[in-house]
C-alpha positions in Angstrom: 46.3 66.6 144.3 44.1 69.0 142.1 41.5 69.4 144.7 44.7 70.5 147.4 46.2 73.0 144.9 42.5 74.6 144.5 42.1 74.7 148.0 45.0 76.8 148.1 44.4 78.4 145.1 41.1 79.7 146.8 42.9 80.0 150.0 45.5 82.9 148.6 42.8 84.4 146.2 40.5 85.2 149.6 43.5 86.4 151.3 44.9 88.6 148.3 48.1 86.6 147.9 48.7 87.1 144.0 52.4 86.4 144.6 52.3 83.2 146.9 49.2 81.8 144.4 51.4 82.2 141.5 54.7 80.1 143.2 51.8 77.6 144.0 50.7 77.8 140.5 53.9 77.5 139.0 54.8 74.6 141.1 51.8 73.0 140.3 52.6 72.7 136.9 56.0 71.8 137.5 55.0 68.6 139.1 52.7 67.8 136.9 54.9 68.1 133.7 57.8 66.3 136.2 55.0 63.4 136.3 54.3 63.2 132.8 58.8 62.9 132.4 58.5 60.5 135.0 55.6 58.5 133.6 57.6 58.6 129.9 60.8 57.7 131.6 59.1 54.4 133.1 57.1 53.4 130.0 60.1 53.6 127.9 62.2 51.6 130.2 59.6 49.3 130.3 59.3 49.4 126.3 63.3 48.8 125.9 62.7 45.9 128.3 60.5 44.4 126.5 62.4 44.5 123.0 65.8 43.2 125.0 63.6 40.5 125.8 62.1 39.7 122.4 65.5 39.9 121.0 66.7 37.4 123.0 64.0 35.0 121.9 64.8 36.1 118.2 68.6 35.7 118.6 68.2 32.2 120.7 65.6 30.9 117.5 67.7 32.2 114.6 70.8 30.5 116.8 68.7 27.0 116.7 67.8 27.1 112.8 71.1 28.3 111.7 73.1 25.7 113.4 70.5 23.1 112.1 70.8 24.3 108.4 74.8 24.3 109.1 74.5 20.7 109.9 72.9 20.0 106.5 75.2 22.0 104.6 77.8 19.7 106.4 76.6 16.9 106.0 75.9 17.7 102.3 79.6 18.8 102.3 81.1 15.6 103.6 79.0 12.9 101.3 80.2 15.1 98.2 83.9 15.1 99.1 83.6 11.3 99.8 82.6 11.1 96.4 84.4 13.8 94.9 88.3 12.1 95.4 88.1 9.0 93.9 86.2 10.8 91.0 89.0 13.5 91.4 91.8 11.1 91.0 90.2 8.4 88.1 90.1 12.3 86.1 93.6 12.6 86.9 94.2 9.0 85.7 92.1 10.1 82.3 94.2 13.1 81.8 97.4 11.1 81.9 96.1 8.3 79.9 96.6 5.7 82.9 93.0 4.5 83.1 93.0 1.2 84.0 90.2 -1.3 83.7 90.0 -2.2 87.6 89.9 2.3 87.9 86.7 2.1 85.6 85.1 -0.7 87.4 85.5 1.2 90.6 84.6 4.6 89.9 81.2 3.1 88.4 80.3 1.2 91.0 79.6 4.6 93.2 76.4 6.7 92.5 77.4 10.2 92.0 73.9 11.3 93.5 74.7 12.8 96.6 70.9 14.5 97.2 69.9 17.5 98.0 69.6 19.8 101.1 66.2 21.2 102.1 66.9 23.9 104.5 64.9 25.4 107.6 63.5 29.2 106.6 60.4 29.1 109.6 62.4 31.1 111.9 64.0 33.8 109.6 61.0 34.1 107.0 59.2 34.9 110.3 62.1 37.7 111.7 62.0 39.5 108.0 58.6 39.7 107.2 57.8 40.7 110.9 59.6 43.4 110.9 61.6 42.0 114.0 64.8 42.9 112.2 65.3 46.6 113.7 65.1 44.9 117.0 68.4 43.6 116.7 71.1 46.2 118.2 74.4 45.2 116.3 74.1 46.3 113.0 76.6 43.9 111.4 74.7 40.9 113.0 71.6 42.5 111.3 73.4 42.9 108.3 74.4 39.2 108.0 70.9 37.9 109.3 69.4 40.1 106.0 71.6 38.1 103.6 71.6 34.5 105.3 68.7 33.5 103.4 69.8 34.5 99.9 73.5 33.1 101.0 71.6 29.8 101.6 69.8 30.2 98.5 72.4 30.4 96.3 74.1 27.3 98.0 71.0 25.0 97.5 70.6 26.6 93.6 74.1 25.0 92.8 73.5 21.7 95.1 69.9 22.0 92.1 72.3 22.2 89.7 74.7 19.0 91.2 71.8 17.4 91.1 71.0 17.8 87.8 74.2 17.3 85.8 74.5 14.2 87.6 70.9 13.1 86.6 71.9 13.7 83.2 75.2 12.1 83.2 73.1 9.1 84.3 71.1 9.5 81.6 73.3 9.9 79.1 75.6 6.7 80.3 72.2 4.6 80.2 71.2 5.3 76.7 74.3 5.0 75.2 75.6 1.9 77.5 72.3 0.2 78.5 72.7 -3.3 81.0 76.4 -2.4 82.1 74.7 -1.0 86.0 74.4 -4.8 86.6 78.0 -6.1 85.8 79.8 -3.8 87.6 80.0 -5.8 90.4 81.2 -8.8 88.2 84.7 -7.6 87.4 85.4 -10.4 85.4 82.6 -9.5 82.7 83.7 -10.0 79.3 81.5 -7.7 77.8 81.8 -4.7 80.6 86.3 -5.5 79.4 85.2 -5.0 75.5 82.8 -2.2 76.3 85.5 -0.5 78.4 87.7 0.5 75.8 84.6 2.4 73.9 83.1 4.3 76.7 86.5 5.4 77.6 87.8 6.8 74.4 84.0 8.8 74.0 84.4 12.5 74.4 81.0 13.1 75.4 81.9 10.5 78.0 84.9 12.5 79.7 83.0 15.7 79.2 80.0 14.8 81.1 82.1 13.1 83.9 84.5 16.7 84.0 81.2 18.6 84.4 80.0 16.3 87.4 83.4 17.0 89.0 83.1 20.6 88.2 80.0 20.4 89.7 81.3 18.8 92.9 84.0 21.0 93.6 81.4 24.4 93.5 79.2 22.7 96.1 82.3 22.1 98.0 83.8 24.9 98.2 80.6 27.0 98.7 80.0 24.9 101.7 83.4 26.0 103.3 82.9 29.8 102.8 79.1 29.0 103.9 80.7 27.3 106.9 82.6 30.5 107.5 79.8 33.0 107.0 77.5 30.9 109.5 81.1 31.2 112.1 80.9 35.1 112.0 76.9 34.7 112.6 77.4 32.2 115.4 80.0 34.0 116.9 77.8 37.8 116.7 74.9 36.4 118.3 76.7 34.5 121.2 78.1 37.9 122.0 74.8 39.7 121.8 73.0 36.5 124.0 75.4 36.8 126.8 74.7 40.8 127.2 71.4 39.8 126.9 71.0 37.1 129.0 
């Protein structure tokens, strides 16, 4: 192309076309910067492309992990509120004075551990630190994929905490009532009937219990508006996967 337009170029300079050269020259330049546009246009296209793509694979992995992590939450969820009622209505019973041996038997024969969640970070660690985060193109999705982790984190801090009061209730009803785990199942023990009546009227006894309940109903209830915030997620990235898709 260069070597045509100095041909020209040398063609109109021997004939003494200053006028013609110069539409030559002008077009000659015109082309070239309409190949540079050309040559930007295609290699941002491509670019763009290539980040659609990537953000598929990004939304598609953050989809996997968060719908694993809801599971746990869940499943943590639904082994708390199986133990949460009957602990729920035997501090009912306490409150109105109705506890009757049989309820005491019962409610002890349950372990109040429920563990604890451990929940999967690989994918979003990885779309924070990378940087990936400006690739996503809704800005409220990328809002809520910012604060997942630290939602998450705050929800396995108080399921830490469950834990804990309910290690130290355990403690605290094994030192003071050593050798009663056994006869729990024996509801005809004489000595779990006498010891009934002193565990029951302790304070510290009905304290610890309300702060296990208290305890259970947080990590309950945090699940559900967890449960809610990973619905609005869900929902954002389907809708972002099928334009990209």
């Amino acid at each position: 192309m260069i070597n045509f337009f100095r041909r020209i170029r040398k063609q109109l300079a021997d004939d003494n076309k200053p006028l013609k050269y110069l539409r030559y020259a002008v077009g000659e330049i015109v082309l070239v910067v309409v190949g540079i546009l050309i040559a930007l246009q295609i290699n941002n296209w491509n670019q763009f492309r290539s980040e659609r793509k990537l953000e598929l694979k990004i939304l598609k992995d953050l989809r996997a992990e968060i719908i694993t992590n809801n599971h746990k939450i869940n499943n943590a969820k639904v082994r708390k509120e199986v133990l949460y009622k009957p602990l729920a209505k035997y501090m009912k019973l306490m409150d109105e004075g109705k506890v009757e041996y049989i309820d005491f038997v019962e409610i002890h024969k349950k372990d109040f551990f429920s563990g604890q969640i451990k929940p999967s970070f690989g994918v979003i660690n990885s779309f924070i630190s990378s940087g990936d985060v400006n690739l996503i193109s809704n800005d409220s999705l990328k809002y809520l994929l910012t604060d997942w982790k630290d939602h998450v984190a705050v929800f396995t801090a108080m399921e830490f905490a469950s834990f804990n009061g309910h290690r130290r209730f355990s403690e605290y009803f094994d030192k003071r009532y050593p050798n009663l785990e056994n006869q729990f199942h024996n509801k005809s023990s004489e000595d779990l009937r006498n010891r009934f009546v002193k565990i029951y009227n302790d304070v510290e006894y009905g304290n610890r219990l309300i702060t296990v309940k208290e305890h259970f109903e947080s990590s309950i209830n945090y699940a559900q508006n967890t449960n809610v915030y990973i619905n609005g997620m869900i929902k954002l990235i389907d809708k972002e996967i099928a334009k990209l898709d």
